[in-house]
C-alpha positions, -999 to +999 in steps of 0.1 A: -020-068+434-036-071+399-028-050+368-058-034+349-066-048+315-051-037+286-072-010+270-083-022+230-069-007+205-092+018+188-103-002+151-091+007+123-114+029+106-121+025+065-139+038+042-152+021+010-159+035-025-171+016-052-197+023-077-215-013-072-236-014-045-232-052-041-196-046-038-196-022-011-224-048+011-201-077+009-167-053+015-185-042+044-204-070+057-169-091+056-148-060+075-172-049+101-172-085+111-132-081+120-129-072+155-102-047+148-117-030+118-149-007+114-166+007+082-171+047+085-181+057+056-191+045+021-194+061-014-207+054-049-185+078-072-148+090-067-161+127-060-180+120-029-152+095-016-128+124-017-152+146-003-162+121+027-122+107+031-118+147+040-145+154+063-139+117+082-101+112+079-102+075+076-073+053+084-076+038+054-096+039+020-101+013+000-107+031-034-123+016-071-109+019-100-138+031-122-161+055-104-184+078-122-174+114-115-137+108-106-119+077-112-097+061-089-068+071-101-073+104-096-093+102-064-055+088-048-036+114-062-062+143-049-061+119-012-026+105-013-003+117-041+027+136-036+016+168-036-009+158-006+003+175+026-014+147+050-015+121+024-039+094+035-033+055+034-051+043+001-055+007-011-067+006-049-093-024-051-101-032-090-118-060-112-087-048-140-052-060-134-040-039-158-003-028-158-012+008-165-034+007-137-010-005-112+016+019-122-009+048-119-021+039-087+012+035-071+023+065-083-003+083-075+007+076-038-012+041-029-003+023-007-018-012-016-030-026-048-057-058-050-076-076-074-113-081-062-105-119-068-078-120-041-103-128-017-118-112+020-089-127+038-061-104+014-088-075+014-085-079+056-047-078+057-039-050+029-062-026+056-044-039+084-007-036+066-019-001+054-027+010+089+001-001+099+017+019+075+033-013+050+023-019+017+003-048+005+002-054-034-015-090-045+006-113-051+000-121-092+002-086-094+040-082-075+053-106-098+048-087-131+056-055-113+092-069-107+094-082-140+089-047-155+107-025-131+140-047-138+140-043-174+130-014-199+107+011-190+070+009-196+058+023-226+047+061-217+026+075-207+028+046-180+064+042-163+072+021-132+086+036-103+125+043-111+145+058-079+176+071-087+210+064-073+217+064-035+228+100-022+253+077+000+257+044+002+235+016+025+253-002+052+249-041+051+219-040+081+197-013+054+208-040+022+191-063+044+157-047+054+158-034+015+160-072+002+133-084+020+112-055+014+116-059-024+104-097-018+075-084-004+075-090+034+060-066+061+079-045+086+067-074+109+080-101+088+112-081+084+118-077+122+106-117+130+135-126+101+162-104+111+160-108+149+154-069+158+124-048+172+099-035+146+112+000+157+147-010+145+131-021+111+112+013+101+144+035+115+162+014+086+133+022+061+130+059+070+172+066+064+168+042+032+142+062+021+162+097+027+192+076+008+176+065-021+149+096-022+122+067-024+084+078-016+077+048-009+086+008-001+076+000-037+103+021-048+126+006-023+116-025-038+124-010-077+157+001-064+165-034-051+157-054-080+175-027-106+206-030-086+208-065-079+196-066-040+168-088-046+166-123-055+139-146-058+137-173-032+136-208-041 
């Protein structure tokens, strides 16, 4: 007796908004060519990509920074920010690395944060880790992102993520998960390294996150580095 085939997964389902056209072509032409990613729906301007991330409920949108209309920013707060009852998974995609940009998309509830110089490849895996509900944030980016969140604020109007002290404290397994997620691995990553299920892994990140009040695994990641949980390897 032979077992039926595994059914495919359904792809994961994106929507793109950038105001240059050229961008969007090769963003699309280089995803829909994935086999486990589709294009749904595009947009020009920020107001039409919150508009269209409504009516289609994409699994994740890949947002510009500077949009006529509605900037970035402000298009991830309106789809993702805290105030958001079904936030949606946004990854900010921008020509800038500029600090104040990074801080404002991350607070503003994204989940992901890439320079459009990281390459297809890194634009491929931040969809698939933002599906998949981890964080992606390129990797020339992360590294001035620790560097401020472990010393003095950032000038306002622009602070980096700051949770405060754990309601109680973390057992040794949760210190574990939280160190690795502040060096930037994946639930996936975290589960290979530690020798548990991926199950285990987000059952630690959903009672840090209650702990520490984080929104987020980037302010897991803050937390870890102010307290002295993280250390770079090497």
């Amino acid at each position: 007796m032979t077992s039926s085939p595994t059914p495919p997964a359904a792809p994961i389902r994106v929507l793109i908004a950038d105001d240059q056209d050229m961008v969007r072509t090769g963003f699309r032409f280089f995803l829909n060519a994935q086999p486990d990613i589709t294009v749904v729906a595009e947009a020009a301007d920020g107001e039409t990509a919150v508009r269209l991330a409504r009516e289609v409920r994409p699994d994740v949108c890949l947002l510009d920074i500077r949009m006529p209309k509605l900037d970035g920013l402000e298009a991830t707060r309106l789809l993702a920010g805290p105030d958001v009852a079904d936030p949606m998974r946004v990854v900010v995609v921008t020509t800038f690395d500029l600090d104040e940009y990074v801080y404002g998309a991350l607070r503003g509830g994204a989940c992901g944060f890439l320079l459009k110089d990281s390459g297809p490849t890194l634009l491929a895996e931040a969809v698939r880790a933002a599906a998949a509900g981890d964080s992606l944030v390129s990797p020339s980016v992360t590294v001035r992102l620790l560097r401020h969140v472990t010393a003095d604020p950032a000038p306002e109007p622009v602070t980096a993520p700051r949770p405060g002290p754990a309601t109680e404290p973390l057992t040794d397994r949760e210190l574990d998960v939280v160190r690795l997620v502040a060096l930037g691995r994946t639930n996936a990553e975290i589960a290979a390294e530690l020798y548990v299920s991926l199950s285990t892994v987000k059952t630690h990140l959903s009672s840090v996150q209650l702990k520490l009040a984080a929104r987020n695994r980037v302010e897991i990641a803050a937390w870890a580095w102010q307290n002295g949980h993280a250390r770079r390897e090497g």
